[in-house]
MOPAC internal coordinates of N, CA, C and O (Angstrom, degrees):
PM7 1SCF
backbone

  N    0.0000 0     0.00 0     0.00 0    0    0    0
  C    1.4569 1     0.00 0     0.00 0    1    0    0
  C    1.5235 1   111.41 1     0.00 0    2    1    0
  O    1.2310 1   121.03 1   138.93 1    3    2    1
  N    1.7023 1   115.63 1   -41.07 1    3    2    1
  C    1.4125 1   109.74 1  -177.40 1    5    3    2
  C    1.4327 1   112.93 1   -80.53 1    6    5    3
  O    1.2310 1   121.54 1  -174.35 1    7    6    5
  N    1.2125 1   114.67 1     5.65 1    7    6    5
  C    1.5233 1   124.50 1   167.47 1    9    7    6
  C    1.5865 1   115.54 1   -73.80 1   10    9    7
  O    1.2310 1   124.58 1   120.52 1   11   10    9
  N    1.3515 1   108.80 1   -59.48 1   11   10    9
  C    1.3898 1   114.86 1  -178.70 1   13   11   10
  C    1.3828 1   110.92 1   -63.62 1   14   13   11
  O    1.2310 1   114.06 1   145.51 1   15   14   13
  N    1.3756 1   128.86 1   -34.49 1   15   14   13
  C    1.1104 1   143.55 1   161.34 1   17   15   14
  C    1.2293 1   120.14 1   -34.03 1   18   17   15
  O    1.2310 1   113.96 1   109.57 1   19   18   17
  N    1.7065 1   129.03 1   -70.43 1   19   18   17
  C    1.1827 1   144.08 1   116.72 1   21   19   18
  C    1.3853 1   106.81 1    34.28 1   22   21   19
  O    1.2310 1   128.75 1    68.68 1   23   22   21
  N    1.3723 1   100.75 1  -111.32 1   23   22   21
  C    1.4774 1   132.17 1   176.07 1   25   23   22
  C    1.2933 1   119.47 1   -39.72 1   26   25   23
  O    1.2310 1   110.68 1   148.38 1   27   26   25
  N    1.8139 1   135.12 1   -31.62 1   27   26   25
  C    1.0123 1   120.58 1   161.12 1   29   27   26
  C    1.3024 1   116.76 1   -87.75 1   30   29   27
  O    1.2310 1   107.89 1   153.43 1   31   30   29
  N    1.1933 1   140.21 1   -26.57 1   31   30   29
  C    1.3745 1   140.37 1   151.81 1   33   31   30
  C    1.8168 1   117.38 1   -24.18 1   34   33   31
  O    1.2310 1   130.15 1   119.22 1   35   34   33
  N    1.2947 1    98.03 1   -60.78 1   35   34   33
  C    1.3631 1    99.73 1   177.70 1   37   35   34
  C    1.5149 1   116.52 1   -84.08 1   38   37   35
  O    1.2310 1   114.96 1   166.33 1   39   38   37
  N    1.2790 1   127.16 1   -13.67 1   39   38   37
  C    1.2581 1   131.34 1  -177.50 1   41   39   38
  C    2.0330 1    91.48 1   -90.56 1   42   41   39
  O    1.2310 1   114.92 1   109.84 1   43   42   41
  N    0.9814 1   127.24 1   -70.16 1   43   42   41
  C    1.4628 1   131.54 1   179.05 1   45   43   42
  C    1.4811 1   112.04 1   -40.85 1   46   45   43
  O    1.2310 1   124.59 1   123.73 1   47   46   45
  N    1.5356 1   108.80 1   -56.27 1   47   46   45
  C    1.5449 1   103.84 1  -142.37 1   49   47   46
  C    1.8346 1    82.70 1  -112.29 1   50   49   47
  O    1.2310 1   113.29 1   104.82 1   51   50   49
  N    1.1160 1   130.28 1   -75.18 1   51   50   49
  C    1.5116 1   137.54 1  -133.84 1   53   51   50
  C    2.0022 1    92.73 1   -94.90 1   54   53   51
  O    1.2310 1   111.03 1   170.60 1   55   54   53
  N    0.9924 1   134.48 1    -9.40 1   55   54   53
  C    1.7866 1   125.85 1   143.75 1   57   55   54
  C    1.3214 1   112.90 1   -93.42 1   58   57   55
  O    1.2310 1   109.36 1   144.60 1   59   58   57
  N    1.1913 1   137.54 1   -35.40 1   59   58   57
  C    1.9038 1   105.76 1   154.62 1   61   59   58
  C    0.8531 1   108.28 1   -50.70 1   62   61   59
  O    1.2310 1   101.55 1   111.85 1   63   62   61
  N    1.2965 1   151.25 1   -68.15 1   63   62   61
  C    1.4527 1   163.51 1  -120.98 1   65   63   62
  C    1.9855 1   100.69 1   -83.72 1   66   65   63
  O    1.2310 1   120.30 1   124.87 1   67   66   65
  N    1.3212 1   117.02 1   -55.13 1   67   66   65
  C    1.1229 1   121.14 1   165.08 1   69   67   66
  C    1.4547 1   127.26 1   -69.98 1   70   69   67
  O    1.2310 1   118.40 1   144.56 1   71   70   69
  N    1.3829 1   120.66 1   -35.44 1   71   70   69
  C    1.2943 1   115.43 1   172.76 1   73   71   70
  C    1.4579 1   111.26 1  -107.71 1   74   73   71
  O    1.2310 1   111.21 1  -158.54 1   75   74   73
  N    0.8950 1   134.14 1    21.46 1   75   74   73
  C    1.8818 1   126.28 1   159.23 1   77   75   74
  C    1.1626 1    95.22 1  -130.96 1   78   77   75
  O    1.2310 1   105.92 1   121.19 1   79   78   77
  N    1.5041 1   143.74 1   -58.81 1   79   78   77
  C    1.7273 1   131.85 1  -164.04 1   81   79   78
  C    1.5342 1    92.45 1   -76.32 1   82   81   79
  O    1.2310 1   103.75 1   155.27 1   83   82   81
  N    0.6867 1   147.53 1   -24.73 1   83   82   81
  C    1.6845 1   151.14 1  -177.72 1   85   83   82
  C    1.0916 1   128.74 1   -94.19 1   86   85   83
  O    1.2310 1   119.22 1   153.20 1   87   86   85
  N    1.3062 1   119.10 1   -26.80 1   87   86   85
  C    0.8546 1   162.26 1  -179.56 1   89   87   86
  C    2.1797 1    95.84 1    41.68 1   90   89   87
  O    1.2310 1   118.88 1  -111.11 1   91   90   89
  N    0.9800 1   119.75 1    68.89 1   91   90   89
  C    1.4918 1   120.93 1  -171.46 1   93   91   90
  C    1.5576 1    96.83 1   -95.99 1   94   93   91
  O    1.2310 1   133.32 1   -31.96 1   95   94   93
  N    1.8593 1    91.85 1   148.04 1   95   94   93
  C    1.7048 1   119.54 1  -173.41 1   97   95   94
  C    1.0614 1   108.78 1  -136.03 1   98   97   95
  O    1.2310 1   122.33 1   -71.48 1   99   98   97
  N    1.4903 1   113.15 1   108.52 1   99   98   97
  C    1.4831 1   107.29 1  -160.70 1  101   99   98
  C    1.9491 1    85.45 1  -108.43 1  102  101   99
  O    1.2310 1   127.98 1   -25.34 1  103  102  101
  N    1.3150 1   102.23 1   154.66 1  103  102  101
  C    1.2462 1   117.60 1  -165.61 1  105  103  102
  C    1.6344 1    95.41 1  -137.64 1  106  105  103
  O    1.2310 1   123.70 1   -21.48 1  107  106  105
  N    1.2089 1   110.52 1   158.52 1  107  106  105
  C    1.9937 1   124.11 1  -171.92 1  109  107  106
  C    1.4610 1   103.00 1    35.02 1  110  109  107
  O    1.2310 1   117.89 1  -129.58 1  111  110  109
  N    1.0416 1   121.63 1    50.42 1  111  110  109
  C    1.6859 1   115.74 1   157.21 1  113  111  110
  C    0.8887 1   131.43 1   -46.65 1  114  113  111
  O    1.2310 1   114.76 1   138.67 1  115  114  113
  N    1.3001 1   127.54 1   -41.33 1  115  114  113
  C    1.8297 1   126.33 1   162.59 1  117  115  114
  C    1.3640 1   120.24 1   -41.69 1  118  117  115
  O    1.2310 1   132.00 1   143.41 1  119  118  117
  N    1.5654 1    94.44 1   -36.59 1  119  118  117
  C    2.1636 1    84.90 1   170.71 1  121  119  118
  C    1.4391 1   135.09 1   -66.17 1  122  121  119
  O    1.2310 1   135.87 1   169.86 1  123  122  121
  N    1.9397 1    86.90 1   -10.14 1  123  122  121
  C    1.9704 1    75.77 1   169.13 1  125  123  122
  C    1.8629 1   121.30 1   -83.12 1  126  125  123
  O    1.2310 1   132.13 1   -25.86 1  127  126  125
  N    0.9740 1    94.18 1   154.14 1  127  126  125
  C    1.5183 1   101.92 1  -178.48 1  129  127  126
  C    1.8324 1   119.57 1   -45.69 1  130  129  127
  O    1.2310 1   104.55 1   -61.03 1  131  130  129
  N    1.1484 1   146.14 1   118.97 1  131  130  129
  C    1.3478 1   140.67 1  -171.66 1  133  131  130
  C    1.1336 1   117.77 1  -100.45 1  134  133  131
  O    1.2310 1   124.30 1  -170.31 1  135  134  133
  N    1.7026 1   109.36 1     9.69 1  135  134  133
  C    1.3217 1   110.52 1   166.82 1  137  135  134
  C    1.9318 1   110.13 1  -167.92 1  138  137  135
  O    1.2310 1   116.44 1    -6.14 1  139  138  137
  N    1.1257 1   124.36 1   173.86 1  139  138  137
  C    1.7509 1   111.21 1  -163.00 1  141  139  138
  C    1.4822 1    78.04 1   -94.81 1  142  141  139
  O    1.2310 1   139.40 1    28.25 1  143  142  141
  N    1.7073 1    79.98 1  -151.75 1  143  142  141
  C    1.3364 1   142.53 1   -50.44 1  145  143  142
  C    1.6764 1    99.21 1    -7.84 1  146  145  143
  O    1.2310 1   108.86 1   -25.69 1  147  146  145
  N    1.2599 1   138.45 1   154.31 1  147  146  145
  C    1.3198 1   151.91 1   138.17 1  149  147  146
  C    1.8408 1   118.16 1  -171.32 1  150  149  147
  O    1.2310 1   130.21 1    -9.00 1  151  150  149
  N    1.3797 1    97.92 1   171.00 1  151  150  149
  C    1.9051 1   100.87 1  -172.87 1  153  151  150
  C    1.5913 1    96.91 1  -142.98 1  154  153  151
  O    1.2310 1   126.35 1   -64.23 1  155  154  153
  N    1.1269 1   105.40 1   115.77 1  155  154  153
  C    1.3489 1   119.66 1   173.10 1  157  155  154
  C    1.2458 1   109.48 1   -91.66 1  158  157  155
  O    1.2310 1   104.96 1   -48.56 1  159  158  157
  N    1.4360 1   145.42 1   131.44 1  159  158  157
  C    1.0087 1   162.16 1   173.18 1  161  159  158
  C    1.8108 1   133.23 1   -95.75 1  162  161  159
  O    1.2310 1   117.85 1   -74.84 1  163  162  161
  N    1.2640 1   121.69 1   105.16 1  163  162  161
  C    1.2182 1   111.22 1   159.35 1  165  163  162
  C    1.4567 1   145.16 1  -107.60 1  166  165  163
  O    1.2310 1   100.64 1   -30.50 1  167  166  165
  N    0.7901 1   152.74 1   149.50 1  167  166  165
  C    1.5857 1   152.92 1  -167.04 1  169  167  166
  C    2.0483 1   115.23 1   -59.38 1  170  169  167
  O    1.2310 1   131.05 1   170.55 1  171  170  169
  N    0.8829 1    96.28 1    -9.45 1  171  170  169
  C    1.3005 1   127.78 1  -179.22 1  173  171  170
  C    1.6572 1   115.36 1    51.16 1  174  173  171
  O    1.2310 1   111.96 1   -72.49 1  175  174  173
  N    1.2627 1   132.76 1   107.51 1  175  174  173
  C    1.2133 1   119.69 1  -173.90 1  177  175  174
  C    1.2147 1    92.61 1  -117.46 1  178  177  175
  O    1.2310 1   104.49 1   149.32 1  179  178  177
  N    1.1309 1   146.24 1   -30.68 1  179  178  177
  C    1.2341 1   140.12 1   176.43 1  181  179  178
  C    1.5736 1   109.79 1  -171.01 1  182  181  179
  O    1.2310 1   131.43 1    -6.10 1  183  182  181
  N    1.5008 1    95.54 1   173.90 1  183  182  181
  C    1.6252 1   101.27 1  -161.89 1  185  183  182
  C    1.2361 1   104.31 1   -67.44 1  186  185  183
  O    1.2310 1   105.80 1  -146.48 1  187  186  185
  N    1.1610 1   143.95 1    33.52 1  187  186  185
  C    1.3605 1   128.27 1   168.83 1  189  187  186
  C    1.6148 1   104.03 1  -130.88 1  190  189  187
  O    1.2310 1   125.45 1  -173.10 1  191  190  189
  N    1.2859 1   107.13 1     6.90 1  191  190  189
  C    1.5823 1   107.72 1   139.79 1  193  191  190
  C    1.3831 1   152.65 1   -32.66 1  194  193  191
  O    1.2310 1   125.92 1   137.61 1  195  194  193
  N    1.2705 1   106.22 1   -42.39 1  195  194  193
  C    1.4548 1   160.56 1   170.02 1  197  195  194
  C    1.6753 1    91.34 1   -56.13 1  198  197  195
  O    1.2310 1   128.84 1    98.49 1  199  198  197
  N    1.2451 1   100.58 1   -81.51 1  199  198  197
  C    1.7500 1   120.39 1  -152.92 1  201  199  198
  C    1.5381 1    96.34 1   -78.81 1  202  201  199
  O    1.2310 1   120.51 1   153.24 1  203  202  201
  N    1.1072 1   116.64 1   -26.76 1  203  202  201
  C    1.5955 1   113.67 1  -176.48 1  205  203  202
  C    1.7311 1   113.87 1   -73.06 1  206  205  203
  O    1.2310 1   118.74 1   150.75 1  207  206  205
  N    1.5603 1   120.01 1   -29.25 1  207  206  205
  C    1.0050 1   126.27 1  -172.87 1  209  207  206
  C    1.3220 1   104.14 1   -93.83 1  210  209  207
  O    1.2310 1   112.73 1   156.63 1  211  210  209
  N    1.4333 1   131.33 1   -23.37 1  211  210  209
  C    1.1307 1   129.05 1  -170.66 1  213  211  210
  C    1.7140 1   105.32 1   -82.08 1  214  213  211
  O    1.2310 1   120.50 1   156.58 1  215  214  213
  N    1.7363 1   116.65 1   -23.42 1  215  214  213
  C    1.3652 1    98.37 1   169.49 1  217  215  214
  C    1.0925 1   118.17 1  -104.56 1  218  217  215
  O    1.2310 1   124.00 1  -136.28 1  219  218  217
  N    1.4033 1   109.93 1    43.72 1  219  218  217
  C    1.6143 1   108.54 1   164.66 1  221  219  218
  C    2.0073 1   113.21 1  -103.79 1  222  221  219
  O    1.2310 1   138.24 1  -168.49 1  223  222  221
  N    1.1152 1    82.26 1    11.51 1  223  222  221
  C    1.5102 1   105.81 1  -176.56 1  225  223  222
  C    1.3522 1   114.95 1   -86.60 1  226  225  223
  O    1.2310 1   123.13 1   153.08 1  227  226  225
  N    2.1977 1   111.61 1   -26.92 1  227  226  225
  C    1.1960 1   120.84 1  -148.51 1  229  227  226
  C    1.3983 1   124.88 1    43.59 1  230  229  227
  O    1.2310 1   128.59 1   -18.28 1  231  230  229
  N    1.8031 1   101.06 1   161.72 1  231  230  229
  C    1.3400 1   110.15 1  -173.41 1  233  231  230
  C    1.2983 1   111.22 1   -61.23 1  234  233  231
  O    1.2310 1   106.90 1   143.30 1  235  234  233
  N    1.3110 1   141.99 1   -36.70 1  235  234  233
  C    1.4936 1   149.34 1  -165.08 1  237  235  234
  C    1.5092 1    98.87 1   -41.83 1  238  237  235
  O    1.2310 1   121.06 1   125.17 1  239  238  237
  N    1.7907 1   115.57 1   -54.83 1  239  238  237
  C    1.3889 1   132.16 1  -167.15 1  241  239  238
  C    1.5877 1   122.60 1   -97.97 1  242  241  239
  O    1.2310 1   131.43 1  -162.08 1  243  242  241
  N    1.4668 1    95.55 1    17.92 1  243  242  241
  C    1.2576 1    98.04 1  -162.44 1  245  243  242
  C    1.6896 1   111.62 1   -85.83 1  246  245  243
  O    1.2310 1   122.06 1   152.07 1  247  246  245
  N    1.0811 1   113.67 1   -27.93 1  247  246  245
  C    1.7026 1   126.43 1   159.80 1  249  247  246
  C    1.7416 1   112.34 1   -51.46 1  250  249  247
  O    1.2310 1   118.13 1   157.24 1  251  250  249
  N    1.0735 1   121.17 1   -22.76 1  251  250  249
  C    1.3699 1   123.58 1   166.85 1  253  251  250
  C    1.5740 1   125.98 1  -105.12 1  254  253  251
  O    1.2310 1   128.89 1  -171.01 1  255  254  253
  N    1.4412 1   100.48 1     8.99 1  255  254  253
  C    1.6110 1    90.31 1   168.67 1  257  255  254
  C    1.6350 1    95.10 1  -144.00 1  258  257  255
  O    1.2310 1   140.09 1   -29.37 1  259  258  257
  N    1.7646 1    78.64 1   150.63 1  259  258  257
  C    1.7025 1    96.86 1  -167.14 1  261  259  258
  C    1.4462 1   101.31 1  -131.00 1  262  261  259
  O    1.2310 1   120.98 1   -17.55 1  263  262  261
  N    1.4618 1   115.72 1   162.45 1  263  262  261
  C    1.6529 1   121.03 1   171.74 1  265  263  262
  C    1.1619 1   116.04 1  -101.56 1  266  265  263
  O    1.2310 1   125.07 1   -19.50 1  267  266  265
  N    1.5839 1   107.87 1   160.50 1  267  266  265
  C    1.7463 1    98.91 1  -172.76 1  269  267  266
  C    1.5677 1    95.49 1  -104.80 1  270  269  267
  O    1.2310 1   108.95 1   -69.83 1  271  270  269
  N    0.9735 1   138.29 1   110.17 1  271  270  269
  C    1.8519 1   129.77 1   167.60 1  273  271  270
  C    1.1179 1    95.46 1   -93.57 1  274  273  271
  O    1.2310 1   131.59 1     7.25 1  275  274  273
  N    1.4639 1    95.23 1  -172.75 1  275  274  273
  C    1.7625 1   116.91 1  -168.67 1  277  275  274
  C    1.5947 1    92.56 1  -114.65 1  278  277  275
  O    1.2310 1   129.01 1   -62.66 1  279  278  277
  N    1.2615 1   100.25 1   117.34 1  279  278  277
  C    1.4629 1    99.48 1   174.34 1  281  279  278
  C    1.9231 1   133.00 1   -64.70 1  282  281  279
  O    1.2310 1   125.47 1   163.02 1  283  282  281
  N    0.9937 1   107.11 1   -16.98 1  283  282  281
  C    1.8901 1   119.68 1   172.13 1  285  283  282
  C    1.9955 1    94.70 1   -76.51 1  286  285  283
  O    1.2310 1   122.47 1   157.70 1  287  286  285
  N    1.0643 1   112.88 1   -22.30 1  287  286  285
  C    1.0281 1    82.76 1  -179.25 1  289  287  286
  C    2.1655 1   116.56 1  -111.22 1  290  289  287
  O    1.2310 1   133.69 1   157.07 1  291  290  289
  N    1.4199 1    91.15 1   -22.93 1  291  290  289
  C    1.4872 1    98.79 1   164.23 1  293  291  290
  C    1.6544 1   126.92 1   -92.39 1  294  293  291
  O    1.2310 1   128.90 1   179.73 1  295  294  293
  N    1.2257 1   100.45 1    -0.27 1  295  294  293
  C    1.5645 1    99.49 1   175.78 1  297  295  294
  C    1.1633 1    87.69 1  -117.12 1  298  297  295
  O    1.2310 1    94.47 1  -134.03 1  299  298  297
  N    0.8107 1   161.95 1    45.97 1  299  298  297
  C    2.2100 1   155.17 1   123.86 1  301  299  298
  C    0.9682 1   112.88 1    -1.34 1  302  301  299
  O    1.2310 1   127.79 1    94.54 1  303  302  301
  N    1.1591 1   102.61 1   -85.46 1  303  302  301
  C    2.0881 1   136.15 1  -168.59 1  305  303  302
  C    1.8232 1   109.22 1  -117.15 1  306  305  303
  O    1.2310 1   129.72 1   -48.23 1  307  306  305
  N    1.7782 1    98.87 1   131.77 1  307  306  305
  C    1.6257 1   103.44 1   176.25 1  309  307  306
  C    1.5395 1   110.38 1   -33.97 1  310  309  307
  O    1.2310 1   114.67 1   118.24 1  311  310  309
  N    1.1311 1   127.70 1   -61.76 1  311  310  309
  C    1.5105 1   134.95 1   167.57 1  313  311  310
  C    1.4729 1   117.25 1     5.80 1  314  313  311
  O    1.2310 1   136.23 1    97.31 1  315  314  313
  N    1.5619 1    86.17 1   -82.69 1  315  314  313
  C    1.3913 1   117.32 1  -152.41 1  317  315  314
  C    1.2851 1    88.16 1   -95.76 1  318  317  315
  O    1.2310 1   110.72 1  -175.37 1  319  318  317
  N    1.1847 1   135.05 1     4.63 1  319  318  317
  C    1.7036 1   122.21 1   163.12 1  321  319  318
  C    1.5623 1   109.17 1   -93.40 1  322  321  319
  O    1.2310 1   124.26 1   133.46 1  323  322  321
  N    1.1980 1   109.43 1   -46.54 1  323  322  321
  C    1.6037 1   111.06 1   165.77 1  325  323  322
  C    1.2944 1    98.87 1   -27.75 1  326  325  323
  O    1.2310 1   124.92 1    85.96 1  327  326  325
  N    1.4204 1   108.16 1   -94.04 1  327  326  325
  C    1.3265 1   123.71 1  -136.41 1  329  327  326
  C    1.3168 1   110.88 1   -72.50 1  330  329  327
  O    1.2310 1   116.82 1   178.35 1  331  330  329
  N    1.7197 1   123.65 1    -1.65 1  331  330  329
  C    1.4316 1   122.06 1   165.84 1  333  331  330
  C    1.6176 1   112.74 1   -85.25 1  334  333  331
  O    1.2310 1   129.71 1   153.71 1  335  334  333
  N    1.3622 1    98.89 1   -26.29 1  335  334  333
  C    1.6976 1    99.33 1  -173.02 1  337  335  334
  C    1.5093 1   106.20 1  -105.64 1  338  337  335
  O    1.2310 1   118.21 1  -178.81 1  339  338  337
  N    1.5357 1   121.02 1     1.19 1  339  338  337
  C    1.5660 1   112.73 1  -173.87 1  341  339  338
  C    1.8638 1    90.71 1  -117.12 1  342  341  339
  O    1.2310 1   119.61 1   134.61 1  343  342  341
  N    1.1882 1   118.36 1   -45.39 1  343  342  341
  C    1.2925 1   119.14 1  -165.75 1  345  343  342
  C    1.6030 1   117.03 1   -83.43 1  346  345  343
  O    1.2310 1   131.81 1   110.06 1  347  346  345
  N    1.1559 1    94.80 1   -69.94 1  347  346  345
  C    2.0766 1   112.43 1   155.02 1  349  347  346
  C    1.5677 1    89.64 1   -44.45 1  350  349  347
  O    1.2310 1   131.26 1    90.32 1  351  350  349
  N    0.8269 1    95.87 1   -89.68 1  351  350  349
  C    2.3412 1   107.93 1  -153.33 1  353  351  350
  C    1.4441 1   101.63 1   123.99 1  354  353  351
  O    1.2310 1   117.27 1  -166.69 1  355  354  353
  N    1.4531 1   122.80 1    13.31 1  355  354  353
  C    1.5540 1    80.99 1  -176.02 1  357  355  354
  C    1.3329 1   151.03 1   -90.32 1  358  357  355
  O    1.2310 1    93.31 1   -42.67 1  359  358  357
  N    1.1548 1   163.43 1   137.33 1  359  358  357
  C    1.6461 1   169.33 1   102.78 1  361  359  358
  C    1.5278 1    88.10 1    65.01 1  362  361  359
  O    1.2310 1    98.13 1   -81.26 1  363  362  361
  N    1.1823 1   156.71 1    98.74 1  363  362  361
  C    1.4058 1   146.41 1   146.97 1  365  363  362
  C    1.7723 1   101.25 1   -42.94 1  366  365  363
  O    1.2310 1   115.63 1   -43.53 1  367  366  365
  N    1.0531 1   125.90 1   136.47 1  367  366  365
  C    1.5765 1   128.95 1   177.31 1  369  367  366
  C    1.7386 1    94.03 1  -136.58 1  370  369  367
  O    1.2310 1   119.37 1   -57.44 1  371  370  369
  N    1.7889 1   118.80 1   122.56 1  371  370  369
  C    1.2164 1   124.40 1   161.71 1  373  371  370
  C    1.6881 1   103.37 1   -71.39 1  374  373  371
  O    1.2310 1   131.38 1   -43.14 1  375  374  373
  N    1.4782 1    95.63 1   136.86 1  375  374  373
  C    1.6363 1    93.34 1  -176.22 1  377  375  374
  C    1.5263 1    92.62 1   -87.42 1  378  377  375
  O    1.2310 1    90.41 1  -158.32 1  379  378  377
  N    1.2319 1   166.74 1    21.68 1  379  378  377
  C    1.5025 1   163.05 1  -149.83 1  381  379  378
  C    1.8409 1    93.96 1  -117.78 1  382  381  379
  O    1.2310 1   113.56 1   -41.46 1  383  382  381
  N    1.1876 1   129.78 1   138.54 1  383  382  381
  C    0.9020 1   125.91 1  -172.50 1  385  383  382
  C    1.4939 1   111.88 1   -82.56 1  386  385  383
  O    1.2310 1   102.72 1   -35.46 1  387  386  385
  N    1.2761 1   149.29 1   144.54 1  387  386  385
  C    1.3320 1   153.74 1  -177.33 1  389  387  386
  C    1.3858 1   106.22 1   156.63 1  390  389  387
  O    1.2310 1   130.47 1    -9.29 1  391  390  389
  N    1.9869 1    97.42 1   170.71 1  391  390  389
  C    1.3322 1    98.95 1  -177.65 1  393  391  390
  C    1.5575 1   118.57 1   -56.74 1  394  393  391
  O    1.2310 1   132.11 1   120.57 1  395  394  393
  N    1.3251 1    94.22 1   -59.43 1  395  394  393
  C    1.6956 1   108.56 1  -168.09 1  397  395  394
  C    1.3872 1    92.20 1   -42.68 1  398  397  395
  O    1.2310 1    90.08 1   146.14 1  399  398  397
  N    1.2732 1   167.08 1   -33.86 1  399  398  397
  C    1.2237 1   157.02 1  -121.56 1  401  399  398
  C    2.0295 1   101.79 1   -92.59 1  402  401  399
  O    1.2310 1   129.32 1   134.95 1  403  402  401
  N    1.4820 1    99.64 1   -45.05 1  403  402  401
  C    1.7031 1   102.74 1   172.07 1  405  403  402
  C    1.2799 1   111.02 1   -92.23 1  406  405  403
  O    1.2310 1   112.58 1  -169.71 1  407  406  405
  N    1.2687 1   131.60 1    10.29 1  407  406  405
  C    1.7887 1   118.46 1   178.70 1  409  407  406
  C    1.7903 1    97.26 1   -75.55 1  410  409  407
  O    1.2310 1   115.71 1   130.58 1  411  410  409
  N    0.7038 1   125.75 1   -49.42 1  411  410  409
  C    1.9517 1   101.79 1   176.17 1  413  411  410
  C    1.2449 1   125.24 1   -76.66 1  414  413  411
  O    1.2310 1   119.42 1   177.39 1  415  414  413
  N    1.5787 1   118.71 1    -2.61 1  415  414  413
  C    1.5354 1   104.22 1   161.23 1  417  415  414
  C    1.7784 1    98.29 1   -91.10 1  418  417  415
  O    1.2310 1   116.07 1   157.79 1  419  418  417
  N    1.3677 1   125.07 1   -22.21 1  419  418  417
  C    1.3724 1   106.38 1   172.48 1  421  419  418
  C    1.3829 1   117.20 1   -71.88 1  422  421  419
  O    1.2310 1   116.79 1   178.49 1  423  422  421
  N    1.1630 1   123.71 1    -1.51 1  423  422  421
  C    1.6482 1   133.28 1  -170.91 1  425  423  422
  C    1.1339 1    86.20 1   -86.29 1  426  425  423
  O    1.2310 1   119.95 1   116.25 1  427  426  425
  N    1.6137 1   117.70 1   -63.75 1  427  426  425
  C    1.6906 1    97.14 1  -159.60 1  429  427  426
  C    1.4922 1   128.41 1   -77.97 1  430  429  427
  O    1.2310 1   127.39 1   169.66 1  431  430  429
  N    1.6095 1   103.38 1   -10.34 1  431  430  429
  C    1.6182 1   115.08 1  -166.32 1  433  431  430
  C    1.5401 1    93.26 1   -76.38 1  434  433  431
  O    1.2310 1   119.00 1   151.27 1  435  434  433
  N    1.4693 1   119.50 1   -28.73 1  435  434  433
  C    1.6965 1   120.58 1  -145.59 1  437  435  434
  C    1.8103 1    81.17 1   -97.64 1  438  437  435
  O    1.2310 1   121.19 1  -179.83 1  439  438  437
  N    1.5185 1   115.32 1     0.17 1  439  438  437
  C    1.8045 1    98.57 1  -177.68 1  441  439  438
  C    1.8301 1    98.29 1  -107.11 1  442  441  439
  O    1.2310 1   123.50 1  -174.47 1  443  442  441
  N    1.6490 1   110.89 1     5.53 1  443  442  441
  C    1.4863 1    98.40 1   170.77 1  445  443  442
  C    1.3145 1   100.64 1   114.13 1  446  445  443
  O    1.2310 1   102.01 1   177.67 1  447  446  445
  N    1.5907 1   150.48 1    -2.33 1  447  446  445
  C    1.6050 1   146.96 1  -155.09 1  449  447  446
  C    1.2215 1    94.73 1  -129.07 1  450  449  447
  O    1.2310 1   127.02 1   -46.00 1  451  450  449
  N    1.2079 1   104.10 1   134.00 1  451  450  449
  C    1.8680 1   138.98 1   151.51 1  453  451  450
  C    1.1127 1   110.61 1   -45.32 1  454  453  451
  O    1.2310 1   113.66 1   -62.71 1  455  454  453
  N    1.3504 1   129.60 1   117.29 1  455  454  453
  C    1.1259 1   112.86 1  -175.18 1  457  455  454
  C    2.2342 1    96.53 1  -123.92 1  458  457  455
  O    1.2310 1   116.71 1   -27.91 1  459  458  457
  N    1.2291 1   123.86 1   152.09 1  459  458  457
  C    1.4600 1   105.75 1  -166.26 1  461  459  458
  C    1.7129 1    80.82 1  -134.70 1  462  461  459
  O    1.2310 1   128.74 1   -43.22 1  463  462  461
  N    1.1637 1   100.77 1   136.78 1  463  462  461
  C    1.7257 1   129.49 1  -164.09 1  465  463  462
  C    2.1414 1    93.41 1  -116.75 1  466  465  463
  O    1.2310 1   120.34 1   -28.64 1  467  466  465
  N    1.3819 1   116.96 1   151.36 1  467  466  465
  C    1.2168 1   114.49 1  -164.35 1  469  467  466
  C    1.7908 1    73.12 1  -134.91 1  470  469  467
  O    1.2310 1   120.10 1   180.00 1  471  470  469

């Protein structure tokens, strides 16, 4: 269910949203990676950093790429934890420095998924 969910979210709401209110032009697309381990990177201007890079991937690939957030600030409230880690997908990342802090982005990179960091 949180799959289909997923998928219309980003098919409904977050590709209009990037390509007509945003109006974004993505140019050399073949250079992104078409399959992991990999980490796409953005400069981060705002939270839709995240979501903007992830549909340049299209829906086809969209089950294999995930975002990394900061978890203190997306796991807050039941809500907004759902729907960042069931709807988004993303990687909870403790911003506190330590080991444990990269063992779930190495979990997911070492299972094959893109993961895109803002």
């Amino acid at each position: 269910m949180n799959t289909v969910l997923r998928y219309l979210f980003f098919l409904l709401v977050i590709h209009p949203i990037v390509l007509i209110v945003l109006g974004t032009n993505v140019r050399r697309r073949h250079l992104l990676p078409t399959s992991g381990p990999a980490i796409v990177v953005a400069n981060h201007n705002s939270h839709l950093d995240a979501l903007t890079l992830m549909t340049l991937f299209g829906m086809r690939r969209l089950s294999i790429v995930r975002p990394v957030a900061a978890a203190d600030y997306f796991l807050t409230n039941r809500l907004l934890a759902w729907f960042s880690t069931k709807i988004i997908g993303i990687i909870p990342l403790q911003r506190k420095m330590s080991r444990v802090r990269y063992k779930s982005l190495v979990s997911v990179l070492s299972q094959g998924w893109i993961t895109v960091r803002q």
